[in-house]
Structures are given as structure tokens and as C-alpha cells.
C-alpha positions in Angstrom: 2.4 8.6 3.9 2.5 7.1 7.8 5.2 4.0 7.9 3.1 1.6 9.8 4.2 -0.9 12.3 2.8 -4.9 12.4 0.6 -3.7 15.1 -1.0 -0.5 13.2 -1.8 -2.7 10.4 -3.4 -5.1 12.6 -5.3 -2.7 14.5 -6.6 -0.8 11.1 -7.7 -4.2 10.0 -9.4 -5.2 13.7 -11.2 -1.6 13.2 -12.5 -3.0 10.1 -11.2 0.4 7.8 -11.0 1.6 4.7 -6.8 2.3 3.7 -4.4 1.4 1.3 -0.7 -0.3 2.3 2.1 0.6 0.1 4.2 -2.4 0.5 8.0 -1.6 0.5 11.8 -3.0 1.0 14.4 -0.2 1.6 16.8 -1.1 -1.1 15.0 -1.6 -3.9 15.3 1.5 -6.6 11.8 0.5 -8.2 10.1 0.7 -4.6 11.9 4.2 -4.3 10.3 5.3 -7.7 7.1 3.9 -6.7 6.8 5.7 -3.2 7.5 8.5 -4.8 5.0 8.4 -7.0 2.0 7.3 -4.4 3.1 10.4 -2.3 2.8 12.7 -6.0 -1.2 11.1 -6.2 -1.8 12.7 -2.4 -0.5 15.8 -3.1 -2.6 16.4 -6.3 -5.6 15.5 -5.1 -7.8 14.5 -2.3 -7.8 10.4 -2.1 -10.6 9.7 0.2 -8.3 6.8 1.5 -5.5 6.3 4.1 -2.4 5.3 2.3 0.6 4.0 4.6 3.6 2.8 3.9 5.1 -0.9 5.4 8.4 -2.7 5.2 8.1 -5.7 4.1 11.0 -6.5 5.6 9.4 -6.2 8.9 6.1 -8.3 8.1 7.1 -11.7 6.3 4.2 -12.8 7.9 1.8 -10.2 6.4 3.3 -10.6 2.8 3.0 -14.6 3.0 -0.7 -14.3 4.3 -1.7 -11.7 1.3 0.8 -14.0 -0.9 2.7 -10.8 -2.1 5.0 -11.8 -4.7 7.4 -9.1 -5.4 7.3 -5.2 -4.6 6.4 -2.6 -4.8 2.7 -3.3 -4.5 -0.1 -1.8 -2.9 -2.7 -3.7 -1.4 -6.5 -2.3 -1.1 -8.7 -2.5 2.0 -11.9 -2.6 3.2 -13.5 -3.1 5.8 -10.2 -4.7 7.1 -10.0 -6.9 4.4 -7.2 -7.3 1.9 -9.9 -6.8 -1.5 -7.3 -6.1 -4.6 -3.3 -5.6 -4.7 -1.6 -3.7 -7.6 2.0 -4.4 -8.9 1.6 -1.5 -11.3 3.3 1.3 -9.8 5.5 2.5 -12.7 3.0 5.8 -13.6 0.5 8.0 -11.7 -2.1 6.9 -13.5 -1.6 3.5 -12.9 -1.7 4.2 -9.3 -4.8 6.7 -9.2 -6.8 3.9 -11.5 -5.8 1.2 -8.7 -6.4 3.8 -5.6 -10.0 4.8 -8.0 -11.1 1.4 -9.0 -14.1 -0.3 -6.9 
């Protein structure tokens, strides 16, 4: 997974895409977990999706305009637009359901 800047986001969202954000904060242990378990669903098979990784510390913005309330979460897009988030990151499956789910 890419670590995307403010400005990346913003310009996947302006190109009206299809991608996935893994929303982060370096010190949490459950984020750690979680990232490595998004990176495990890549790996094992071929997600049709851009996943990328942001710091939440870096977008209070961002996580106040998609009203993220606690990470790790992933948040769903397309066309641009935020469309479902998922705080349940604790198993693959979990995370392959979200990544899957229409």
C-alpha cells in the first residue's frame, strides 16, 4: 500500500476513482495489526481496487468531513465519493467482505 498525501487523496477524489483509504495513526498497535492485515488481502489475491494508506494525523480535516470516529478504518470510494467505511479490521475476512461488498 501507497501512503497518500492530503493532496493525492484530493486529486483521486477530483478524478472521480474507484480506491479504498486505510485510515491510520502511527502509534496505535490495533492500526499496526490492521495494516498488516490489508497488505496480507493484496498479496493473496487480486483486489480490483487501489488501497492506500493515510495518516490521520496529517488530515483532521479529512477524518472530521467523513466523521471517522476511531481507527483503524477503511473508507470505500467511488467515483470520488466516500460510499461505506469499515471499523472491522480485526480478521482478513472482515476486510475482504468490506473491500468485496457493493
Amino acid at each position: 500500500m501507497d501512503i497518500w498525501e492530503k493532496e493525492t487523496l484530493y486529486a483521486a477524489q477530483k478524478k472521480g476513482a474507484d480506491f479504498t483509504v486505510f485510515f491510520f495513526t502511527p502509534m496505535c498497535g490495533n492500526c499496526q495489526m490492521a495494516s498488516r492485515l490489508v497488505d496480507m488481502t493484496q498479496n493473496v489475491d487480486n483486489i480490483h481496487t487501489t488501497i492506500a494508506k493515510v495518516d490521520l494525523n496529517y488530515v483532521p480535516e479529512i477524518a472530521q468531513t467523513l466523521e471517522i470516529t476511531s481507527v483503524p478504518a477503511l473508507v470505500k470510494f467511488k467515483e470520488g465519493n466516500p460510499v461505506d467505511v469499515s471499523y472491522r479490521l480485526h480478521d482478513v475476512t472482515a476486510i475482504f467482505e468490506f473491500l468485496y461488498s457493493e
